[in-house]
C-alpha positions as CSV (number, residue, x, y, z in Angstrom):
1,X,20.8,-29.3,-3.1
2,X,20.8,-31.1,0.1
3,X,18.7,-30.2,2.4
4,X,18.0,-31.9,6.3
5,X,14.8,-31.0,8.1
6,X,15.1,-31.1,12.3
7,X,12.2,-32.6,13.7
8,X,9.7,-34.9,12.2
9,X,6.1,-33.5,13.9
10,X,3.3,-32.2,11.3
11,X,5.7,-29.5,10.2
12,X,8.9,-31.2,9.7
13,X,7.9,-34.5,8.4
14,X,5.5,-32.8,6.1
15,X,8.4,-30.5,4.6
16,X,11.2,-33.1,4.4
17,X,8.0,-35.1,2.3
18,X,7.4,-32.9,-0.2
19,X,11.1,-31.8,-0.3
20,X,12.1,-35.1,-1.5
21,X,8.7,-35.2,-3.9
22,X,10.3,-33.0,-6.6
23,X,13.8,-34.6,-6.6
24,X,16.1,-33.2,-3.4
25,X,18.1,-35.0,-0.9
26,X,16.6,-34.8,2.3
27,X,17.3,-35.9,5.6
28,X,14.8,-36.3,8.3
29,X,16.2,-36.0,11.9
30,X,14.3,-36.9,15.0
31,X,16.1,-37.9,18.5
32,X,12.7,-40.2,18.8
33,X,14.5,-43.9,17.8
34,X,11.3,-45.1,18.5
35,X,9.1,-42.8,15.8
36,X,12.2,-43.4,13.4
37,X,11.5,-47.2,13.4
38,X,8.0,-47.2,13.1
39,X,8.5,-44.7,9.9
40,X,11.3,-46.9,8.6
41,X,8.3,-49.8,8.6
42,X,6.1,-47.2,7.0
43,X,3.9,-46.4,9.6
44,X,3.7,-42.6,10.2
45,X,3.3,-40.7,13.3
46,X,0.3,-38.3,11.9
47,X,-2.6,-38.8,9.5
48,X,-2.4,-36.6,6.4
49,X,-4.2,-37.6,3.4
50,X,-1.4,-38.4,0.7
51,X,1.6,-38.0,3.0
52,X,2.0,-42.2,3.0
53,X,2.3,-42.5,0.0
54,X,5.3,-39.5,-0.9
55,X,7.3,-40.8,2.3
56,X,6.9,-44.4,0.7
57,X,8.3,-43.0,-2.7
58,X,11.1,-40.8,-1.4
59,X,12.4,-43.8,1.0
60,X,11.8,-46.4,-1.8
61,X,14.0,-43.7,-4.0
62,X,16.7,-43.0,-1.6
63,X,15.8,-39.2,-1.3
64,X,14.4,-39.2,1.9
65,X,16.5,-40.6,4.8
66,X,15.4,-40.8,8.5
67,X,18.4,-40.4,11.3
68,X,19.1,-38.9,14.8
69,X,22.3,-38.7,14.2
70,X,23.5,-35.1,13.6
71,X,27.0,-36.0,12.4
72,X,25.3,-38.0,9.4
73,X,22.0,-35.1,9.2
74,X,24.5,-32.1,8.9
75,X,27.0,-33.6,6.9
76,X,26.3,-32.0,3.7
77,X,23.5,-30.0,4.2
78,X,23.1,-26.7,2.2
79,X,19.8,-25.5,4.2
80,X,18.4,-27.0,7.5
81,X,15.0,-26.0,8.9
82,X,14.3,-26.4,12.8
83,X,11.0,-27.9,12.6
84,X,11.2,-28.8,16.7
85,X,8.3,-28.2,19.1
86,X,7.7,-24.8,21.0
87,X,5.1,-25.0,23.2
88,X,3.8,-22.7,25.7
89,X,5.0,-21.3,28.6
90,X,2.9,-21.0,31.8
91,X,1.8,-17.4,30.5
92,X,1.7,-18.5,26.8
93,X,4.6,-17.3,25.7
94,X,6.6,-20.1,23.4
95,X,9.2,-22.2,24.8
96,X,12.5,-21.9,22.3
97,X,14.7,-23.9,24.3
98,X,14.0,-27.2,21.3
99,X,15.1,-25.2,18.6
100,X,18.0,-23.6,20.5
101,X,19.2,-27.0,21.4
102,X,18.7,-28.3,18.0
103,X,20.1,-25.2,16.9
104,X,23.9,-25.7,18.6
105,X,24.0,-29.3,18.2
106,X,23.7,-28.5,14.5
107,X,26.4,-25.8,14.5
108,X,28.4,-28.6,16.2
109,X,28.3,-30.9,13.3
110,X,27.4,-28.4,10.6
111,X,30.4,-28.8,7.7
112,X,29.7,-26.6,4.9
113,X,28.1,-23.1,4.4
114,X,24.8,-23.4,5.4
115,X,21.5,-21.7,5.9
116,X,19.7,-22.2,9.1
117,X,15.9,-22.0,8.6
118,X,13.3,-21.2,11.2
119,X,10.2,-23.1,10.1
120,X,8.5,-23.4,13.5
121,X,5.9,-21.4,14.4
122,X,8.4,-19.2,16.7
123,X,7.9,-15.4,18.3
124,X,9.8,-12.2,16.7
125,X,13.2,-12.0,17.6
126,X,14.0,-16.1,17.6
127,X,15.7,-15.9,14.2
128,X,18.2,-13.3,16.2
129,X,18.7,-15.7,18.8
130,X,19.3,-19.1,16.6
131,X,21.9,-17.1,14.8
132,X,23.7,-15.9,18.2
133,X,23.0,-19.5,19.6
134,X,24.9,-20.9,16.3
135,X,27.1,-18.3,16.0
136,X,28.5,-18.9,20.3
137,X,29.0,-23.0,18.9
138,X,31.0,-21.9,15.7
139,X,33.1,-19.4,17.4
140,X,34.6,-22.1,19.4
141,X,35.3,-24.3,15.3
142,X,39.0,-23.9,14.2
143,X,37.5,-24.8,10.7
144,X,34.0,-23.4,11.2
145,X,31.7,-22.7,8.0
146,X,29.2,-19.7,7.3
147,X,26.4,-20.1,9.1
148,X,23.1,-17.7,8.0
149,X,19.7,-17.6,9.8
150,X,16.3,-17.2,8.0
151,X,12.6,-17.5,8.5
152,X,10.1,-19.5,6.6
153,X,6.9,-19.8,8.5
154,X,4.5,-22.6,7.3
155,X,1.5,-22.1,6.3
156,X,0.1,-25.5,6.7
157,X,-3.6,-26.9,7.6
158,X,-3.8,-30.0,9.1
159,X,-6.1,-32.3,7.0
160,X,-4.7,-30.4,3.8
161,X,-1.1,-30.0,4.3
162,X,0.4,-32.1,1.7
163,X,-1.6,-30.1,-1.4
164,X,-0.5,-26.8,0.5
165,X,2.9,-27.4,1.0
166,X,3.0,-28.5,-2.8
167,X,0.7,-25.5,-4.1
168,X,1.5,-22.6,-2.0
169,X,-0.7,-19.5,-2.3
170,X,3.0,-17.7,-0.8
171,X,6.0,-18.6,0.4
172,X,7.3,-16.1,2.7
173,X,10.8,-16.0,3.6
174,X,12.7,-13.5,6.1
175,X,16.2,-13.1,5.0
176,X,18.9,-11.1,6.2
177,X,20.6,-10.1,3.0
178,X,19.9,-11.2,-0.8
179,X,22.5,-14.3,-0.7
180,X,20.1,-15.9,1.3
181,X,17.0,-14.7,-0.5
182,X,18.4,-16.1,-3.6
183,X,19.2,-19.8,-2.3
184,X,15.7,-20.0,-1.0
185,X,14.0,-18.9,-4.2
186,X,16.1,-21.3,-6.1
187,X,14.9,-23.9,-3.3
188,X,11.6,-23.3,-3.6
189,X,11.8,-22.4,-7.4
190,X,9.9,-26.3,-7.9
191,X,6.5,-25.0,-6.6
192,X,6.7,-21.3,-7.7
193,X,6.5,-21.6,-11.8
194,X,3.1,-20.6,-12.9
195,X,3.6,-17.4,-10.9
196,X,5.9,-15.4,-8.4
197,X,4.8,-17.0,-4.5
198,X,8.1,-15.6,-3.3
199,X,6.9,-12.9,-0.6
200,X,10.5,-11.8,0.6
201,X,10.8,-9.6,3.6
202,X,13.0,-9.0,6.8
203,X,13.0,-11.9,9.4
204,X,11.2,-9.9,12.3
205,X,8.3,-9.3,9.6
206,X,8.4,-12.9,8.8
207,X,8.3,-14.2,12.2
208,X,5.2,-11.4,12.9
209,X,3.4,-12.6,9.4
210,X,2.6,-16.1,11.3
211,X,1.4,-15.4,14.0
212,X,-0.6,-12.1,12.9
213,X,-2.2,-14.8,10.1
214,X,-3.4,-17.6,12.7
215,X,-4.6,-14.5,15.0
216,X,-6.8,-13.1,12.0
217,X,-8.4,-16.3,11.5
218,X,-8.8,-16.7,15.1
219,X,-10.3,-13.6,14.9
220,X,-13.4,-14.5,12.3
221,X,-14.4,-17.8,14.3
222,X,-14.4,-16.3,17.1
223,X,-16.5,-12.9,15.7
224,X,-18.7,-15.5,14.2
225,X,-18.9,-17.4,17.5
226,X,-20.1,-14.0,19.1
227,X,-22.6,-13.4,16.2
228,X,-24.0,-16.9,16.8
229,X,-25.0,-16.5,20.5
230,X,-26.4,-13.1,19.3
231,X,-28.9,-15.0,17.0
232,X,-29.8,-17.5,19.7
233,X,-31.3,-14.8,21.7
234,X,-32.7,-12.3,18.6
235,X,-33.9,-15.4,16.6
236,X,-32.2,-15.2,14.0
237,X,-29.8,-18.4,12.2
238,X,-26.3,-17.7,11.7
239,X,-26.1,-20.0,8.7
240,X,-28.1,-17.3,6.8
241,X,-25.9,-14.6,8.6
242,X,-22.9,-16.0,7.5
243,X,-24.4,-17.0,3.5
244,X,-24.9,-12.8,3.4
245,X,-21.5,-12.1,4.2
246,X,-19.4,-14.5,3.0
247,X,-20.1,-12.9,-0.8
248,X,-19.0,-9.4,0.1
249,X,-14.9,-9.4,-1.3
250,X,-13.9,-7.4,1.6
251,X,-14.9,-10.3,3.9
252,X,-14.9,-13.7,1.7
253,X,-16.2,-17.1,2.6
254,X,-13.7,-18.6,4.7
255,X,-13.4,-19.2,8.4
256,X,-17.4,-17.7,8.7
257,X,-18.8,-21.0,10.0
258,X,-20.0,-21.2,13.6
259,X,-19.2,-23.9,16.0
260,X,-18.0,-25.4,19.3
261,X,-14.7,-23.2,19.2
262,X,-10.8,-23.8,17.4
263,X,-8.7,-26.1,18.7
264,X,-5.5,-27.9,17.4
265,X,-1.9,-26.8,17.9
266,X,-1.8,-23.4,15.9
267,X,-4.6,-21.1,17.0
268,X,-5.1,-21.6,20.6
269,X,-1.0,-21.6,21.2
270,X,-0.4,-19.3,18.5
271,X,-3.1,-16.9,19.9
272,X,-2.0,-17.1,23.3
273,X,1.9,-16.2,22.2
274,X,1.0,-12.9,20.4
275,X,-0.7,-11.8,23.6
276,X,2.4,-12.9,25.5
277,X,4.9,-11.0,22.8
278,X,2.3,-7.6,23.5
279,X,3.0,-7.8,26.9
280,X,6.4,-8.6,26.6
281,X,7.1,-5.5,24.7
282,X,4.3,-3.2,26.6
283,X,1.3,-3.2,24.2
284,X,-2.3,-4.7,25.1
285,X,-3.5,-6.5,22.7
286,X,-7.1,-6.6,23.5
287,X,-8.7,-7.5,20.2
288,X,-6.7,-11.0,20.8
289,X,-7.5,-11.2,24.4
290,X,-11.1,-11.0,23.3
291,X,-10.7,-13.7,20.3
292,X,-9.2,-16.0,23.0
293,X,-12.0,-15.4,25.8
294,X,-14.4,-15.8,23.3
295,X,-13.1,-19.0,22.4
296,X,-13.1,-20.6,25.8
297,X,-16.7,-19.3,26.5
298,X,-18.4,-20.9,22.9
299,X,-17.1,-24.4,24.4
300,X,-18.0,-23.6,28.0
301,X,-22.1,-22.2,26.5
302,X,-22.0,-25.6,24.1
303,X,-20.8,-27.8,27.2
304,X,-23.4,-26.2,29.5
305,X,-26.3,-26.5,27.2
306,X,-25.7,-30.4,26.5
307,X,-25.6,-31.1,30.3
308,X,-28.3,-29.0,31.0
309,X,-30.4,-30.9,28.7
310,X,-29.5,-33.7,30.3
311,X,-30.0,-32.7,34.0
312,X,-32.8,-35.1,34.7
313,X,-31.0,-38.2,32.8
314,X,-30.3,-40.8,35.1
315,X,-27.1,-42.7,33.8
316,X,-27.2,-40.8,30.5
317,X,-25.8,-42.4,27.6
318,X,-24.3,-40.2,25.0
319,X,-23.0,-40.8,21.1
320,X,-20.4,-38.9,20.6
321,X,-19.7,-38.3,17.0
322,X,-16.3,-37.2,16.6
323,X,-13.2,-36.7,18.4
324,X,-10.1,-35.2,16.4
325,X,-9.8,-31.3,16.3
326,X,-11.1,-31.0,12.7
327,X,-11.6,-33.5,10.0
328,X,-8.9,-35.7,8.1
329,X,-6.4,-35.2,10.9
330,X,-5.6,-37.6,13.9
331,X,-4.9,-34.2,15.9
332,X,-6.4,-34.4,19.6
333,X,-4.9,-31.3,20.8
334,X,-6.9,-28.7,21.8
335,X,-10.2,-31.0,21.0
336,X,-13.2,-29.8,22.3
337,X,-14.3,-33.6,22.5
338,X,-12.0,-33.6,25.5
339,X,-13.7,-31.3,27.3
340,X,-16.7,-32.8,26.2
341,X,-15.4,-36.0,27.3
342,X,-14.6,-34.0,30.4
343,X,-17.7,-32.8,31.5
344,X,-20.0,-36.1,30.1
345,X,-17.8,-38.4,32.2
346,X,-18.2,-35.8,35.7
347,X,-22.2,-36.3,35.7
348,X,-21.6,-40.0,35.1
349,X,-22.9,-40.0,31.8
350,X,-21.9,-43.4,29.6
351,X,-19.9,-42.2,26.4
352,X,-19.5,-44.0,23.0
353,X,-17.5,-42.5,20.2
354,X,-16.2,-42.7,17.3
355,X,-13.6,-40.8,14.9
356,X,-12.1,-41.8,11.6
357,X,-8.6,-41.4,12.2
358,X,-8.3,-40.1,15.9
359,X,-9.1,-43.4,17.7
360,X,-5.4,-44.8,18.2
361,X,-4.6,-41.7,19.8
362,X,-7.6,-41.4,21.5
363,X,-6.9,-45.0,23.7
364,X,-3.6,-43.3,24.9
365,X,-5.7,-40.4,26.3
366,X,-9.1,-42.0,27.8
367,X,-7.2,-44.7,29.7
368,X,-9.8,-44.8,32.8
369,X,-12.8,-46.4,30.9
370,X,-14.0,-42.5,30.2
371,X,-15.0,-43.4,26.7
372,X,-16.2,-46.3,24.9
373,X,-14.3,-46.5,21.5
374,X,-16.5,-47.6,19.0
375,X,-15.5,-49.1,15.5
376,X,-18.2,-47.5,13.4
377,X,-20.2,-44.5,13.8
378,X,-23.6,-46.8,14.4
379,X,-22.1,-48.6,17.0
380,X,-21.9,-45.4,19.4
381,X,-25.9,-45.1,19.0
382,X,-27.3,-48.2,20.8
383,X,-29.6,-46.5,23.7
384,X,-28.3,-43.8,23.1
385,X,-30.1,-40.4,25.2
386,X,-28.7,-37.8,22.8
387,X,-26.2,-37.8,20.0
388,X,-23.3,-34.9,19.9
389,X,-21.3,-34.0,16.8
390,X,-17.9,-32.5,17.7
391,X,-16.3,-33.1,14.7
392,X,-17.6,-32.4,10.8
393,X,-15.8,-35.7,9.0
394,X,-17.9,-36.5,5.6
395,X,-19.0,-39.7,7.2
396,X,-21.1,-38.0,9.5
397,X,-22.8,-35.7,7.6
398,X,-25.6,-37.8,5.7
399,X,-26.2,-40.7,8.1
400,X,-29.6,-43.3,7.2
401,X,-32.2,-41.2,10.1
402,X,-34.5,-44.1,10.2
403,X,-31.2,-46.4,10.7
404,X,-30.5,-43.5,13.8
405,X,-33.9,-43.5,15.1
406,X,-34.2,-47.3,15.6
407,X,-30.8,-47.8,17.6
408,X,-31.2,-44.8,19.8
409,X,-34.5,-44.0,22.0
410,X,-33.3,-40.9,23.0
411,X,-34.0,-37.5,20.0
412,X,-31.7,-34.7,21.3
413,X,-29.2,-33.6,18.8
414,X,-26.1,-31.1,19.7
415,X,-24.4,-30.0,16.3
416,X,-21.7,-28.3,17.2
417,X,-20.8,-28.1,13.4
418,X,-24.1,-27.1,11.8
419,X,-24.0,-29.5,9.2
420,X,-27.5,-31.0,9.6
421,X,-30.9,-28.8,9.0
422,X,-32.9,-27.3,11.9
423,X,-36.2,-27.7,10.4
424,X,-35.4,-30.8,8.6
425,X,-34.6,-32.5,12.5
426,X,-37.5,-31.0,13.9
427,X,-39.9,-32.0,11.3
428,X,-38.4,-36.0,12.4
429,X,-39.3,-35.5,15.9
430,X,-35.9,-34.2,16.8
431,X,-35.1,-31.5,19.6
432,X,-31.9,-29.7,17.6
433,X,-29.4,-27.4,19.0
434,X,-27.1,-26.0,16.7
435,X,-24.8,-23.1,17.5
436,X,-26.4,-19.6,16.5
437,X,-29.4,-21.4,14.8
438,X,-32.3,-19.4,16.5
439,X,-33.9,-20.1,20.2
440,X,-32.4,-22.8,21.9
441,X,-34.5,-25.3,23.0
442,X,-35.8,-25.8,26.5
């Protein structure tokens, strides 16, 4: 089977990777020469732990091929996913105008039966469009093939994408008719053997299962969030909260912890396109208005706190431990260390920072002097007034105190992760603020 994937971003280049792992022909397209060259060097636009080394393989193989030129992508492709950008509209909705485009110039080149996959986070209804959009180029084909539209939403978290494309907990896949269903089960038959992952449906469910997924776990960090500010005023430490919960099986473990608020490129777009579909089709959907307003305020409290504490700082210098969305990604969208950043850099405040992967992309943002990159996580300490976690990476979570203590005069710690103990920072002479971890200090 040979597949193409359009659009090498975390989605695309992710699934044209681990397409090529278990033995297909793929073909990576991307009308950005310049990321093609630097991946024909080996050096990959994202960080994802293990994705270097199964591009390496399927390159060094001859499995996985990087173009932009259609002609050569569509050649002989049996299936093509649209793996292009959709980001948001003024009023959240998603932009489709990528994947249409991607979609006709496709169609144009297209030369056998194929089936057009959505794998883009996209809003109901876009697999309709992509098959009229394909369907107005082929009409126009003296020897047109059949072209078929499905949806395949990923299901993909950055810093863990490589082991959950490889080891799905589902696969779901919006067909039209059982032709298709049957060509993507046979595709995806490599990674669904010890038991059935296939969950088949129509493509408007499909396209709905996405985005009501994100929005559920949206939903629990932000509930959390809620619960946290709760137990700053009552007393109480959401760390316990969230220990008595997590064991119930109607509510499980995950997505309990509270923090500084999501960020990335799923929830926050994702969230804020399942309002705009609501209102699109005349229903409010408040419970989602409420996850998103939550969201905005837990950053806004955290922000406030910190420069609260430093009010009477002259020239505060801050470490800043952190900087990509979540761990073992480079991500810096949606980052609450930007408005961090932000808000540090508006009182004047001197910034060092550091982040294991995120710092590349960091220089391209902070091109004013805003932050202070710093190699290693000590470095950011020297003088330091108060030290800010904003991002949970292993490296910061069991740092030498006395190593801390002697670079940095200053004992205010912001956790906006909760990964180090209240009483265990107080007992060192530390003033800690965690998120939901009793009184907040004065």
């Amino acid at each position: 089977m040979h597949i193409t994937v359009i659009g090498t971003g975390y989605v695309g280049l992710v699934t044209a990777a681990c397409l090529s792992e278990v033995g297909y022909h793929v073909i990576g397209l991307d009308v950005d020469e310049a990321k093609l060259a630097r991946m024909e060097k080996g050096e990959l636009p994202i960080h994802e732990p293990g994705l270097d080394e199964i591009v390496a393989r399927g390159m060094s193989s001859g499995r996985l091929v990087f173009t932009s030129d259609y002609a050569e992508a569509m050649a002989r492709a049996d299936v093509m996913f649209l793996a292009v950008g959709t980001p948001p509209e003024e009023d959240g909705s998603a932009d489709l105008s990528h994947v249409l485009a991607a979609t006709r110039e496709a169609a144009r080149h297209v030369q056998r039966d194929c089936l057009f996959v959505t794998k883009s986070t996209v809003p109901v209804g876009t697999c309709q469009k992509v098959e009229q959009a394909a369907n107005d180029v082929l009409a126009g084909r003296a020897d047109a093939p059949a072209v078929s539209v499905a949806s395949n939403p990923e299901f993909l978290r950055e810093g863990a994408a490589v082991d959950d494309f490889l080891k799905p907990d589902r696969i779901i896949v919006g067909v039209k008719n059982e032709t298709d269903a049957a060509l993507l089960r046979r595709l995806y038959a490599p990674f669904n053997r010890n038991r059935d992952r296939l969950v088949v449906m129509d493509r408007v469910s499909a396209e709905m299962s996405k985005y009501a997924a994100n929005a559920m776990l949206a939903t629990r960090i932000s509930f959390m969030n809620e619960v946290a500010q709760l137990c700053e005023t009552v007393g109480a430490d959401v760390e316990a909260v969230r220990r008595g919960l997590g064991p119930d099986p109607r509510i499980g473990p995950h997505f309990l912890y509270a923090g500084i608020g999501y960020g990335g490129s799923c929830f926050p777009k994702d969230v804020m396109a399942l309002i705009a579909t609501g209102r699109q089709h005349g229903v409010h959907m408040r419970v989602v208005e409420a996850v998103h307003e939550v969201n905005r305020n837990q950053r806004r409290r955290f922000i406030d706190q910190l420069l609260a504490a430093l009010e009477g700082v002259s020239k505060p210098r801050v470490a800043l431990w952190g900087l990509a969305f979540k761990p073992d990604t480079d991500d810096m969208r949606e980052a609450p260390s930007r408005d961090i950043v932000a808000a540090l850099a508006g009182m004047g405040a001197k910034i060092r920072a550091h982040d294991p992967a995120a710092m590349p992309v960091c220089r391209d943002i902070w091109t004013k002097g805003e932050v202070q990159l710093m190699d290693s996580p000590e470095e950011c300490l020297a003088g330091a007034d108060v030290l800010v976690l904003a991002t949970e990476w292993l490296c910061f979570r069991e740092p030498e105190w006395d190593e801390v203590e002697a670079l940095m005069p200053g004992r205010r710690l912001f956790d906006g992760r909760n990964i180090y103990n209240p009483d265990e920072m107080t007992a060192r002479g530390w003033q800690y603020h965690g998120i939901g971890r009793g009184p907040v200090p004065d």
